[in-house]
N, C-alpha and C positions, 0 to 999 in steps of 0.2 A: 504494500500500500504506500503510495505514495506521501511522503512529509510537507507538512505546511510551507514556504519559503519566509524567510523573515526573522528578523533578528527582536520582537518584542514578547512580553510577558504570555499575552496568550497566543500566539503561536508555538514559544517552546513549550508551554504547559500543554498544548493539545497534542504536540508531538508528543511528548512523554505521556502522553495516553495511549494514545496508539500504540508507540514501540511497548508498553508495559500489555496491552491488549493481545497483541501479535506475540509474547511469551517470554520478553525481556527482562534480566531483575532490574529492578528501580534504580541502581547506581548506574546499570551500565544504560537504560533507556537515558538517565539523567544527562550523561555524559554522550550519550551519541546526539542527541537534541542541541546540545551546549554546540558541541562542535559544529554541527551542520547551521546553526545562528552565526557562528563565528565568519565560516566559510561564505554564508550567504552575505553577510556584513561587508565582508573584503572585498567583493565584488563590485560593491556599489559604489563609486565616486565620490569622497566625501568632500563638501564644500570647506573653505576656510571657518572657522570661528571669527564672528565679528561680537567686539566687547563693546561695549556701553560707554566705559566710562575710559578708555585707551586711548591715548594720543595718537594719531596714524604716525609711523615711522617718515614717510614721506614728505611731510608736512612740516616747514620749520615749526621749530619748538620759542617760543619766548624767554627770551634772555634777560635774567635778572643780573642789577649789576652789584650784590652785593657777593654772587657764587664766583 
């Protein structure tokens, strides 16, 4: 049977129904789910992290003149 794709909460919990359904023990369903999340993660293109409160690198910074 085929496993859900996706690296979130309930996708690996329904996979780990299934592989425990299909006759797996619980550690190793736990861990073939974990991995196949992992695997599916990697695949996908992650964007940069943009922060809130970061000065862009790019951007002159403001020059105090007591530093």
């Amino acid at each position: 049977m085929p496993l859900i794709q996706g690296s979130s909460e309930a996708s690996i919990h329904s996979n780990i129904k299934k592989l425990i359904g299909e006759g797996y023990k619980r550690k190793q369903a736990v861990a073939i789910a974990y991995s196949i999340a992992k695997n599916k993660d990697d695949e996908i293109e992650k964007r940069p992290v943009q922060y809130k409160n970061c000065i862009d690198p790019k951007e002159e910074t403001q020059q105090f003149p007591y530093l």
